[in-house]
ZALO-973638 format. One record per residue (C-alpha): residue in one letter; x, y, z. Coordinates in steps of 0.25 Angstrom, whole numbers. Layout:
# residues N
aa_east_north_up
a_X_Y_Z .
...
END
This chain:
# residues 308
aa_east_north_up
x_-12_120_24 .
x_-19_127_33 .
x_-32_119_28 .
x_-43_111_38 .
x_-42_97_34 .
x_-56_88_31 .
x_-54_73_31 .
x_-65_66_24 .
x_-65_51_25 .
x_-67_40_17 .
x_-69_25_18 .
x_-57_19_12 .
x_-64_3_14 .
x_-73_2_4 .
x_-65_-1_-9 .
x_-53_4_-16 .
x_-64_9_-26 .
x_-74_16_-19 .
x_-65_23_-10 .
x_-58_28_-23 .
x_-70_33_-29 .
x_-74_40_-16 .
x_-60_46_-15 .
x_-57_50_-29 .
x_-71_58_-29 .
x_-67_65_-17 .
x_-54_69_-22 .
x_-59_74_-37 .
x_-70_81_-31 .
x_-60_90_-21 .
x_-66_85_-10 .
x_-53_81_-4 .
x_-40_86_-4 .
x_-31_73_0 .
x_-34_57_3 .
x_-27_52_16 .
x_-30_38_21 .
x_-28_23_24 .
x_-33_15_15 .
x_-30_0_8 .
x_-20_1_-4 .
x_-31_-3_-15 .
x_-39_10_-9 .
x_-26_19_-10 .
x_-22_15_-25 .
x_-36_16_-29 .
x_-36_31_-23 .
x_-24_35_-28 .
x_-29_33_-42 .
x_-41_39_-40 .
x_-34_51_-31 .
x_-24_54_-44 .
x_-15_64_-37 .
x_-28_74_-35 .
x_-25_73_-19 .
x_-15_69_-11 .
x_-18_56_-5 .
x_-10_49_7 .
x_-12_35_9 .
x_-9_32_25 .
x_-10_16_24 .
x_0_5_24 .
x_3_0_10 .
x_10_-10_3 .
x_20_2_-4 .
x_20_6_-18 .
x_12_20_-19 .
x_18_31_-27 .
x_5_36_-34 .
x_9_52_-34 .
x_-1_59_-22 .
x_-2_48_-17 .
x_5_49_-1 .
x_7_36_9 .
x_10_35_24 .
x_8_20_25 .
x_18_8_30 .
x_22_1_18 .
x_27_-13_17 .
x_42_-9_17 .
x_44_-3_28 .
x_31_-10_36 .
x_32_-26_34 .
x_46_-29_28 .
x_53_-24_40 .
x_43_-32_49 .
x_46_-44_42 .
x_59_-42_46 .
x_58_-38_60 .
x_50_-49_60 .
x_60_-57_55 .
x_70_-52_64 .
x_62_-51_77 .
x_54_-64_77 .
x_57_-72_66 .
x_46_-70_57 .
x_51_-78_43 .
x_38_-85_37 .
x_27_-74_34 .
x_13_-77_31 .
x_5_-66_23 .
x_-10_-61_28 .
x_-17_-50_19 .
x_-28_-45_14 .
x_-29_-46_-2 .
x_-27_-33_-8 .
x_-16_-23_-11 .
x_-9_-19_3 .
x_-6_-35_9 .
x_-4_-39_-7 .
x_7_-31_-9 .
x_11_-31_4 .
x_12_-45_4 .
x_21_-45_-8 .
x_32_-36_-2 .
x_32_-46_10 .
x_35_-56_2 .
x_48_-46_-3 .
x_52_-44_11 .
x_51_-57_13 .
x_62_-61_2 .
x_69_-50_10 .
x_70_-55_22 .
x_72_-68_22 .
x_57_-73_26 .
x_45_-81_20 .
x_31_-76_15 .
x_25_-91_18 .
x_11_-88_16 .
x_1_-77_10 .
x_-14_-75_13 .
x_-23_-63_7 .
x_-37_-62_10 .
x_-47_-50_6 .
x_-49_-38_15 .
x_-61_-43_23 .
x_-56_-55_28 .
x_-60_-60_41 .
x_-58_-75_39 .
x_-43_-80_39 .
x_-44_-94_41 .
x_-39_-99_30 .
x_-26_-90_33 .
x_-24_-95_47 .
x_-27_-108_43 .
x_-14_-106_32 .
x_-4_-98_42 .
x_-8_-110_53 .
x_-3_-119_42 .
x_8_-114_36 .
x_22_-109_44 .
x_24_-94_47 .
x_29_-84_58 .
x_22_-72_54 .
x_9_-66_47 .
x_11_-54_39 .
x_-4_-48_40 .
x_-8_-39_29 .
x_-21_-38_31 .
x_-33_-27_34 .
x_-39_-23_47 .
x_-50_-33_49 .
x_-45_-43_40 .
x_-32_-44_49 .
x_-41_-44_63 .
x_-48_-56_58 .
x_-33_-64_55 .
x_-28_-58_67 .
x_-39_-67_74 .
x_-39_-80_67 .
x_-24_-78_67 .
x_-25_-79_83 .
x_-34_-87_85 .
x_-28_-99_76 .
x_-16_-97_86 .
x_-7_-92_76 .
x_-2_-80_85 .
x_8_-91_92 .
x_13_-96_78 .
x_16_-83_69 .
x_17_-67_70 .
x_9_-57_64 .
x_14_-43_56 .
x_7_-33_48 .
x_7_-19_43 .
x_-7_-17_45 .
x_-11_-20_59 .
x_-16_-9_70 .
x_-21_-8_83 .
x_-35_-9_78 .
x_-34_-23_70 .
x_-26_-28_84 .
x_-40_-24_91 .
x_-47_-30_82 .
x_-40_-42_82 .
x_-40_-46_97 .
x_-28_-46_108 .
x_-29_-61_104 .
x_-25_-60_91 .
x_-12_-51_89 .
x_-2_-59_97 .
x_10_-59_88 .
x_6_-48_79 .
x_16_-38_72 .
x_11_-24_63 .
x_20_-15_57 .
x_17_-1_55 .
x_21_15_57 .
x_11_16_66 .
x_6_11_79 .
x_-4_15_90 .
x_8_11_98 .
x_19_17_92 .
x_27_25_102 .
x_31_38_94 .
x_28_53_97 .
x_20_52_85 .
x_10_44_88 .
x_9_46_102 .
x_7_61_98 .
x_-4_55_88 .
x_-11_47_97 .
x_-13_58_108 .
x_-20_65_97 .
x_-28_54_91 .
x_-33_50_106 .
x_-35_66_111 .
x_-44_66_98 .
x_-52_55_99 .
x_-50_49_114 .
x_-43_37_119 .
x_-55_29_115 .
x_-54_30_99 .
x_-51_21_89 .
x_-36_19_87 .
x_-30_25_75 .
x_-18_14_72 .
x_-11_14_60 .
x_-21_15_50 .
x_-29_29_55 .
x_-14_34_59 .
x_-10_34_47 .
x_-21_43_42 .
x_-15_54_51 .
x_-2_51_44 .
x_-9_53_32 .
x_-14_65_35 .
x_0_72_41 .
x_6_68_26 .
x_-6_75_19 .
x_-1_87_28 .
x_13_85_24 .
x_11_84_11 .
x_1_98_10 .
x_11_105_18 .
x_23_102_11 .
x_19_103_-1 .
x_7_115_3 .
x_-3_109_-6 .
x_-12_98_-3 .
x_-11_95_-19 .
x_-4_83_-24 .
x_4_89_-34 .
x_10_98_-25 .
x_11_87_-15 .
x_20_77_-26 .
x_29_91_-30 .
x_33_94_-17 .
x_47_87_-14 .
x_49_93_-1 .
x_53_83_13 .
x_40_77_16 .
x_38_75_32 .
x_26_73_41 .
x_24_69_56 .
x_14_61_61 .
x_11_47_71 .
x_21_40_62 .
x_31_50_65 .
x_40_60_54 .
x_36_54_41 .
x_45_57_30 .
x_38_54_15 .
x_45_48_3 .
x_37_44_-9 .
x_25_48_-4 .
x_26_39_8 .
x_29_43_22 .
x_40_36_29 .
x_36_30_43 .
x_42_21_53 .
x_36_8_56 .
x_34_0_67 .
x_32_-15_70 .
x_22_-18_82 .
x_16_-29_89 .
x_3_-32_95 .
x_1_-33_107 .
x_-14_-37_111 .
x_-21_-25_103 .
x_-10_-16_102 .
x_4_-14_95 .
x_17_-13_102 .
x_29_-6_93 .
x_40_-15_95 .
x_49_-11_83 .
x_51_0_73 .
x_54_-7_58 .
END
C-alpha cells in the first residue's frame, strides 16, 4: 500500500516459550504490523495463541497440516500432498514396501509420522519400525544398529537440520546406502553439504521447492537473489525461499483486501492469488496450493526427476 516495509528479525531457536513472549510484546506494543516466518510447529501454535488475530501472521514452514486458527495464513508443504504420494511413487518406481521411521520427538515428525502410517494402510505397504530422538541429537547408534537388524527398503527421515547430517553420516558409514533408500520432506542443499558427497547416495526429498528446480520462477528468483548478494552467498533452499513466499502472500493479502488488518483480511472473499519461486499460487483455507517435487541427491545437490 504504498508503504516502506521494515523487517525486524527474531530468533525462532530458542524455545516455543520465549520466542512467544518476545513476539506477543512486539505485537501488543504496535511494534509490528505482521509475523512472516519459518519456524517448528511447537513455536507456530505457541504464537498463534499469543498473536490472537491482532496481526496477520503467515507461517512459510512445512507442517504436519491441521491449522485453521483464524489470522493465521500457511505456504508450507503438508503431509498429503508431500510424503503420501512419494510413498507411492516410491512404491511404484523402486519398490519401496517396508518403511522405517527416523524423527526427531516433537510435534512435526509425530504427527507426521502418524499419517504415514494412514498412507501406509492405503497403499498396500508396511511401517516396520519407528525411532524418535530429541532435536539435538547427534548420536544415532542405537538407530543404525536397529535398521542394520531388522528388514527394510527405505527410511522416512523426519528429522531436523543437524540432527539429520549427523544420521546421514553414520547411515553411510554403517554401509547402509547399498541396503535401503532415504526419503524426506525436510532435506535441502545445505543439510547435503553438511552431510558429505559420501553420505547422500540413495537419498530422496520431496518438496515445492528446489535450488534445482527448472521453472521461470525460480530461475527468475535466483538471478535476483545472486545480482543481490553475489554468486558466493549462502544458498537460500527451501526454508529461506519460503520466507520470500511468505512475504508475496502478506502482499496479496493487504492488497486484496486494502488493509494489512486481520479482520479485513478474514472478511474479504474475493480470489486469492499470488506469484512467486513456487510459481501462481492459489489460497484455499488459508494455505497456498503448490506443486511439489521429488528429487534426488546427487553428490551435494538435487536433481528433480519427477513432479508428484
Amino acid at each position: 500500500m504504498g508503504r516502506e516495509i521494515e523487517l525486524i528479525d527474531v530468533d525462532a531457536s530458542v524455545g516455543a516459550l520465549p520466542v512467544a513472549n518476545h513476539v506477543g510484546g512486539l505485537v501488543r506494543a504496535g511494534a509490528v504490523e505482521a509475523v512472516v516466518g519459518w519456524q517448528t510447529s511447537d513455536v507456530r501454535r505457541a504464537l498463534a495463541t499469543r498473536i490472537e488475530r491482532r496481526v496477520p501472521y503467515i507461517y512459510t514452514a512445512l507442517y504436519e497440516g491441521g491449522e485453521h486458527t483464524d489470522g493465521v495464513f500457511l505456504t508450507g508443504e503438508t503431509p498429503g500432498v508431500q510424503l503420501r504420494p512419494a510413498m507411492e511413487w516410491m512404491r511404484d518406481n523402486i519398490g519401496i514396501r517396508r518403511w522405517t521411521i527416523v524423527g526427531n520427538r516433537y510435534v512435526w515428525p509425530l504427527d507426521s509420522a502418524m499419517k504415514c502410517r494412514g498412507y501406509a494402510r492405503d497403499l498396500g505397504v508396511q511401517i516396520v519400525q519407528q525411532h524418535f530422538r530429541y532435536v539435538g541429537t547427534t548420536d544415532f547408534g542405537d538407530v543404525i544398529r536397529a535398521l542394520e537388524s531388522g528388514y527394510c527398503d527405505g527410511v522416512i527421515v523426519l528429522l531436523l537440520g543437524e540432527d539429520a547430517v549427523h544420521f546421514n553420516r553414520a547411515f553411510a558409514e554403517a554401509g547402509l546406502q547399498n541396503a535401503m533408500v532415504r526419503m524426506s520432506p525436510l532435506m535441502d542443499e545445505n543439510m547435503l553439504l553438511g552431510s558429505g558427497p559420501d553420505a547422500t547416495r540413495g537419498l530422496f526429498a520431496t518438496a515445492g521447492y528446489f535450488e534445482s528446480l527448472n521453472t521461470e520462477g525460480a530461475r527468475s528468483f535466483m538471478r535476483d537473489y545472486v545480482d543481490a548478494h553475489g554468486p558466493r552467498a549462502c544458498l537460500p533452499t527451501t526454508m529461506g525461499e519460503s520466507c520470500v513466499e511468505g512475504l508475496l502472500l502478506l502482499e496479496a493479502l493487504v492488497t486484496s483486501a486494502r488493509s494489512s488488518d486481520v479482520a479485513a483480511m478474514l472478511a474479504n472473499d474475493a480470489p486469492l492469488v499470488f506469484d512467486g519461486p513456487r510459481g501462481t499460487r492459489r489460497v484455499e483455507q488459508a494455505h497456498a496450493q503448490q506443486p511439489i517435487y521429488l528429487a534426488e541427491a546427487r553428490n551435494c545437490d538435487f536433481v528433480v526427476i519427477d513432479t508428484l
